[in-house]
Structure formats: structure tokens, C-alpha cells
C-alpha beads as a LAMMPS data file, in Angstrom:
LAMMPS data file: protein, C-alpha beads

144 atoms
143 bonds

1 atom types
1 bond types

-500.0 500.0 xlo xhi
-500.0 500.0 ylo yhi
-500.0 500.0 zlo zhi

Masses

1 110.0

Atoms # bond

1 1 1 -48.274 342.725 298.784
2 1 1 -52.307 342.515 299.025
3 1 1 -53.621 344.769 301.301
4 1 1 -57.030 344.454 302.529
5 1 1 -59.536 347.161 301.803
6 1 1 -59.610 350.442 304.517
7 1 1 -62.476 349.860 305.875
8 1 1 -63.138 346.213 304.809
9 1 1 -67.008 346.426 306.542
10 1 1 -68.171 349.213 304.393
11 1 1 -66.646 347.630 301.132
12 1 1 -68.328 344.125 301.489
13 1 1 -71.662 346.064 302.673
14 1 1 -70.984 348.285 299.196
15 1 1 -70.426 345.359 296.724
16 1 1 -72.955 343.401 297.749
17 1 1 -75.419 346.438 297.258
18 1 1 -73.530 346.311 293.275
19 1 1 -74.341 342.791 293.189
20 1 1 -77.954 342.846 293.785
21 1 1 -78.696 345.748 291.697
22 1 1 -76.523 343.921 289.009
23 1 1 -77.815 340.175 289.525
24 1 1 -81.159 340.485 291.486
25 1 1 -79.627 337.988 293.989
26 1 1 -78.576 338.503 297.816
27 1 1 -74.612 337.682 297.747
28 1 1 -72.994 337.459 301.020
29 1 1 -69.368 338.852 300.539
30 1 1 -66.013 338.693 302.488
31 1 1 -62.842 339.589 302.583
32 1 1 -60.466 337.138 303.625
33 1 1 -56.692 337.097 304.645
34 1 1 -54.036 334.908 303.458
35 1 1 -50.038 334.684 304.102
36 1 1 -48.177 334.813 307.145
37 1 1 -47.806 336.410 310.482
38 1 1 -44.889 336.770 313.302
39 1 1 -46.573 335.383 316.550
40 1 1 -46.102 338.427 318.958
41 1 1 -45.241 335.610 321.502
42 1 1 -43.090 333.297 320.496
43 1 1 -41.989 335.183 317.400
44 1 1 -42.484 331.984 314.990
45 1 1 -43.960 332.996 311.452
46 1 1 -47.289 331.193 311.442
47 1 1 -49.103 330.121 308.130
48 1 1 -52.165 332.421 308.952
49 1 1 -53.501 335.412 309.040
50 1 1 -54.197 337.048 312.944
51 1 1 -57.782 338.010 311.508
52 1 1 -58.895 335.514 308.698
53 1 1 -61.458 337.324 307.830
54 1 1 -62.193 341.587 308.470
55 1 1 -65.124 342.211 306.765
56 1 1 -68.080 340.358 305.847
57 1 1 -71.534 340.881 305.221
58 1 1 -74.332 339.963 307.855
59 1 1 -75.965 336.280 306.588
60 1 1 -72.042 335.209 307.124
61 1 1 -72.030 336.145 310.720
62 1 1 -72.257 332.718 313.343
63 1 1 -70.876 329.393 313.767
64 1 1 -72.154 326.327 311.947
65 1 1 -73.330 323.267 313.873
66 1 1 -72.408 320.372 311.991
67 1 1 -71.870 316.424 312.476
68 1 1 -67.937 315.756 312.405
69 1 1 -68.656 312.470 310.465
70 1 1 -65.001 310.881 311.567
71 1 1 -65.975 311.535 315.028
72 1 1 -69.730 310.109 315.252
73 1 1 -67.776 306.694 312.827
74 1 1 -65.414 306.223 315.398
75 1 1 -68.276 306.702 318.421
76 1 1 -70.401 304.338 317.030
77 1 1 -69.637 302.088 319.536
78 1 1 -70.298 298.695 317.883
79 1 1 -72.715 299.951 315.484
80 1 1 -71.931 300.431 311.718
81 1 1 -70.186 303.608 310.836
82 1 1 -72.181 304.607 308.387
83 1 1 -75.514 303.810 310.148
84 1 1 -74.092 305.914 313.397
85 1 1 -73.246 309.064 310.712
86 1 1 -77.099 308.927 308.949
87 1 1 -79.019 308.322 312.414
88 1 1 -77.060 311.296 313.259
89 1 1 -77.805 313.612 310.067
90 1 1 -81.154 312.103 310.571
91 1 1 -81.564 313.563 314.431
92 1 1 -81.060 317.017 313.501
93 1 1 -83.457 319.447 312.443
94 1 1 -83.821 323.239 311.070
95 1 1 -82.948 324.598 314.385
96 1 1 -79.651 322.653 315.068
97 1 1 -77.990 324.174 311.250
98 1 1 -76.395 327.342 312.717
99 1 1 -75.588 327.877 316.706
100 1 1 -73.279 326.277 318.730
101 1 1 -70.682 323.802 317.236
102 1 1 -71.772 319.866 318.139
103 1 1 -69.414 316.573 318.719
104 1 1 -66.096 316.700 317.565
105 1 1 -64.947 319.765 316.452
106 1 1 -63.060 322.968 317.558
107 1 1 -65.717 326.181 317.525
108 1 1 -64.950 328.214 314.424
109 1 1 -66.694 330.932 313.046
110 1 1 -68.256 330.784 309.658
111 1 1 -66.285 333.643 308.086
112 1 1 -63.216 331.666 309.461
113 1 1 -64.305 328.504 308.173
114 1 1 -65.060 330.081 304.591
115 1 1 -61.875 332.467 304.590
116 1 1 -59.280 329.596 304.594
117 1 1 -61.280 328.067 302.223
118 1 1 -60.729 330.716 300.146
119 1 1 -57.389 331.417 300.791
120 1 1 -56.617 327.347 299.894
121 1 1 -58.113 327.971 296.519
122 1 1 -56.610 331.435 295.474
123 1 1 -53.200 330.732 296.888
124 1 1 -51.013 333.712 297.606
125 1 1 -47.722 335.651 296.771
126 1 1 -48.339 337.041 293.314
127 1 1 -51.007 335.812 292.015
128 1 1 -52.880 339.177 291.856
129 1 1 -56.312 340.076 293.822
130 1 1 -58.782 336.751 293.683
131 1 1 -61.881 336.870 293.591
132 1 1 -63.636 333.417 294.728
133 1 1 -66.740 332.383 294.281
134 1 1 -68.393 329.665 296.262
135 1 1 -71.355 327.739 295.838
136 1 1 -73.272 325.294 297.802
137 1 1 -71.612 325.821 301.242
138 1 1 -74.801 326.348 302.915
139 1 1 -76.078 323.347 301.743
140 1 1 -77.198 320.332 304.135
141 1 1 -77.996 316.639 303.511
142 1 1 -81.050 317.522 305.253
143 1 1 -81.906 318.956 301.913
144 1 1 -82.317 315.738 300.156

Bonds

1 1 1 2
2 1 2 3
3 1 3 4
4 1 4 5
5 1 5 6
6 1 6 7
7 1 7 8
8 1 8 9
9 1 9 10
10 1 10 11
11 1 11 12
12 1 12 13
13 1 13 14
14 1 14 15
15 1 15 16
16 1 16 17
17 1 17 18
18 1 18 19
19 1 19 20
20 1 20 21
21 1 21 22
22 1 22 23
23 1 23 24
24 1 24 25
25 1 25 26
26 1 26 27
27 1 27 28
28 1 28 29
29 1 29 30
30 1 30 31
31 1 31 32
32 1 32 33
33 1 33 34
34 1 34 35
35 1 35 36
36 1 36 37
37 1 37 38
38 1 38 39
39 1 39 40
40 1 40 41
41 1 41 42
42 1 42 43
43 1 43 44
44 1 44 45
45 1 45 46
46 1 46 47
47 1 47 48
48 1 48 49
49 1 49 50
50 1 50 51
51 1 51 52
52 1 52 53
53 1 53 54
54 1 54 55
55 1 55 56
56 1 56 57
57 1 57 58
58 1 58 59
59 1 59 60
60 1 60 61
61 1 61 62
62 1 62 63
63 1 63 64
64 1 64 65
65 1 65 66
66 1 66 67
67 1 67 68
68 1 68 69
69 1 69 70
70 1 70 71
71 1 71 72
72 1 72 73
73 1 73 74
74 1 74 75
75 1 75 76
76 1 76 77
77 1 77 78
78 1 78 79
79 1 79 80
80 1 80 81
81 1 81 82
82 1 82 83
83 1 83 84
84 1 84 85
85 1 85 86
86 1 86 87
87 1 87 88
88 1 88 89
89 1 89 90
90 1 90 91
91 1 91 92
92 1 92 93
93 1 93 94
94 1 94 95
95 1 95 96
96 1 96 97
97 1 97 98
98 1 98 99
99 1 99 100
100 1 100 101
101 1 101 102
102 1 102 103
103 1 103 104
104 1 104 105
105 1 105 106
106 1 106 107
107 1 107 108
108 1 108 109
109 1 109 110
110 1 110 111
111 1 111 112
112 1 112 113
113 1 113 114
114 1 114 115
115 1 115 116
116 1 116 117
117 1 117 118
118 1 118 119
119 1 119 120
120 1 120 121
121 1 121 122
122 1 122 123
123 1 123 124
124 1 124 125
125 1 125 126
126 1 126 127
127 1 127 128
128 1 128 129
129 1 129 130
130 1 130 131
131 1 131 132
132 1 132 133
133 1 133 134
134 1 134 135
135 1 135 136
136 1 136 137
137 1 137 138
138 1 138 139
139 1 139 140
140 1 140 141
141 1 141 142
142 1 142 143
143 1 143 144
């Protein structure tokens, strides 16, 4: 069993400190969940953990707002998909890249978003204590 840290806030606050004195570089760190749980409700094991992520450092804190490409393609109404999903990249600027979440997708949090991305990559069970380290989730088409 993997057991999140005691007080998961002060760890990720901790080794990020470790990181920056080691590296130079600001790393945002979480901790992330992974497994199952019994829904208090219903009592069906669900393929999640109640709290995906329970600790994780500041810059990780929000919800991203990001073009659902599937869902501007099939709104193009008459238009070519691909034209509908660039005019849309196109029409957003600094401001829109973190806030409230746009067309065509359920809110999520960032440290929700990034936690079962982790816990997809590291799998579970016995597999010991992953670390995972990811790159480039920040970045936007914008950018190019």
C-alpha cells in the first residue's frame, strides 16, 4: 500500500525548496493519488481516488482554459474543421490561458488534470513509489 505523505502540503512546499537549491530551477511538485475507492453512497469501488491530488505547490493551483478541439470540429457549422480549431487557437490571447474552463469541457482543476496523468503513467499496485516527471504541459500553440 502507498500512502501519501502526512502532511502532503508541507512536503511538496519542502522538495521543491531541495529542488531549487539543487537545480536552480522553480519545480512545481504534487502528490497525486491513484487506486480505488468505495463510494460512501452507492458502495461501488470506483477507479479513483476521492482527492486526486492533496498537496501541491502554488504555480499548480487553477483551472486551465483550453479549446476542446473535438468540440469547436464538430461546431464548425459548415466550415472546415480544421479552419474552425486554428481561428479558435487564433482568438485567444495571454489572458484567456488559465481561468475559467471554455466550450466543451467539464471544469477540472489543474492538479486534477495533471494527477491522473500521472497516475496513467506510473500505474499502481506494486510498482513501488513513482516519481513522474512532466514536461511541456504548460505549453500553448500560442507559443509558436
Amino acid at each position: 500500500m502507498k500512502l501519501f505523505p502526512r502532511d502532503s502540503d508541507k512536503f511538496v512546499r519542502e522538495l521543491q525548496k531541495k529542488l531549487y537549491a539543487r537545480t536552480g530551477k522553480n519545480i512545481e511538485v504534487l502528490v497525486y493519488g491513484d487506486g480505488a475507492f468505495k463510494d460512501p453512497v452507492c458502495g461501488i469501488w470506483e477507479l479513483a481516488d476521492p482527492v486526486v491530488s492533496p498537496g501541491y505547490t502554488d504555480g499548480l493551483k487553477g483551472m486551465p482554459k483550453e479549446i476542446k478541439f473535438k468540440y469547436v470540429a464538430d461546431n464548425a457549422c459548415g466550415r472546415d474543421p480544421s479552419e474552425a480549431v486554428r481561428e479558435a487557437i487564433e482568438s485567444k490571447n495571454e489572458m484567456d490561458r488559465f481561468g475559467h474552463c471554455t466550450l466543451g469541457t467539464t471544469p477540472r482543476r489543474i492538479t486534477d488534470l495533471i494527477g491522473s496523468l500521472c497516475d496513467l503513467t506510473s500505474g499502481s499496485g506494486d510498482k513501488g513509489t513513482p516519481v513522474v516527471y512532466i514536461q511541456g504541459y504548460f505549453d500553448c500553440y500560442l507559443d509558436d
